[in-house]
C-alpha positions as CSV (number, residue, x, y, z in Angstrom):
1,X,-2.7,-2.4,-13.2
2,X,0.7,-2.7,-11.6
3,X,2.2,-6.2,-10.9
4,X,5.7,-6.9,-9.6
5,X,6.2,-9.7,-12.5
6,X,5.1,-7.3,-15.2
7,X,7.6,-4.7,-14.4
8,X,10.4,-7.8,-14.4
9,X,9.2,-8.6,-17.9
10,X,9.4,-5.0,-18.9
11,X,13.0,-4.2,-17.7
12,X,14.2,-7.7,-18.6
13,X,15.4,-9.1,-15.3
14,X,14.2,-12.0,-12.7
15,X,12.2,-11.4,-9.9
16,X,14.1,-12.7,-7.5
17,X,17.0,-10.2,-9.0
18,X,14.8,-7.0,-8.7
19,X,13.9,-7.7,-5.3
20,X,17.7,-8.1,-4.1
21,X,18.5,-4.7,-6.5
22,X,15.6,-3.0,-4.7
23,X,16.7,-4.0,-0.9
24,X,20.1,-3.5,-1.9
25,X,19.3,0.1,-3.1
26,X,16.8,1.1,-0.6
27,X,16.7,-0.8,2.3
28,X,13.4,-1.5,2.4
29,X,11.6,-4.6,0.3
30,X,10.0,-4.0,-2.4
31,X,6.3,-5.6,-1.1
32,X,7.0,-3.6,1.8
33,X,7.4,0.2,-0.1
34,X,4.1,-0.8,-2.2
35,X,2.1,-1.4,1.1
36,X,3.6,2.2,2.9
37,X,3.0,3.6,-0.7
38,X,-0.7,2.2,-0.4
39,X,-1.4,3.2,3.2
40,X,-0.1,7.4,2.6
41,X,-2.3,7.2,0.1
42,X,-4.9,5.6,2.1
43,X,-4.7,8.2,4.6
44,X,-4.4,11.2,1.9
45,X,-8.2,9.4,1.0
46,X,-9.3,9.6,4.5
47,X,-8.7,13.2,5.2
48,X,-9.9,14.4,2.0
49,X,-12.4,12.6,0.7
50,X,-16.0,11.1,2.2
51,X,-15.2,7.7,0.5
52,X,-16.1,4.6,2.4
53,X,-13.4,2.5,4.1
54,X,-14.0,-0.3,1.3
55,X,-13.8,2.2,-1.6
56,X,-10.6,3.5,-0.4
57,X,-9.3,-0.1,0.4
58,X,-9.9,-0.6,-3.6
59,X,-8.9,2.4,-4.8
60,X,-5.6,1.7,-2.7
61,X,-5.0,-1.9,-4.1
62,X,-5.6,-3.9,-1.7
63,X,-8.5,-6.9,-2.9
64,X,-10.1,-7.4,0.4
65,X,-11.4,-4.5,3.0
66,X,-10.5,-6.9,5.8
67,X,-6.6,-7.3,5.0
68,X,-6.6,-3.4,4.3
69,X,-7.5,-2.6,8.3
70,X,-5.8,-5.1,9.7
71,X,-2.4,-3.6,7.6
72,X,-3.8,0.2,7.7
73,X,-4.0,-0.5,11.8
74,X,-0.7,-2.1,11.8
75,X,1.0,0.5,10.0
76,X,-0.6,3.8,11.6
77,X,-1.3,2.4,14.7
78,X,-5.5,3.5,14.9
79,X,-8.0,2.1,13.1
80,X,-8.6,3.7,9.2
81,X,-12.0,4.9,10.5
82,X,-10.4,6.2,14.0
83,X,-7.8,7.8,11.7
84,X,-10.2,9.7,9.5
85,X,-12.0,11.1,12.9
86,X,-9.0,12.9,14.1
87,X,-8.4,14.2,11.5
88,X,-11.4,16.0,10.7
């Protein structure tokens, strides 16, 4: 399982330093590439697969379906099961 604290402890530096290092570098926050990481692969899941909308909240990292739709709506702008219809 990733964690943000466990890849500071691997490479030897704070957190606070690899999040300024990683906005610095990329322009984007860390926190914030994770979650667009997590929702392509959310909706990879949706147009490939027949898994529920929980299972592919899981299998994206996210602990709780509820937080997963409100940020996979945010993000793409439908609804995870509204995305999964167009594109079948």
């Amino acid at each position: 399982f990733f964690s943000v604290e466990g890849l500071c402890r691997d490479i030897g530096i704070s957190h606070a330093h690899l999040l300024r290092l990683f906005k610095s570098e990329y322009g984007d926050t860390l926190i914030g590439y994770i979650t667009k990481k997590r929702i392509e692969y959310a909706c990879f899941l949706l147009a490939t697969t027949n898994l529920s909308v929980r299972a592919i909240a899981f299998s994206c990292g996210f602990s709780d379906e509820i937080h997963f739709m409100k940020t996979f709506k945010k993000s793409v702008g439908v609804t995870a099961l509204q995305y999964r219809n167009k594109k079948s």
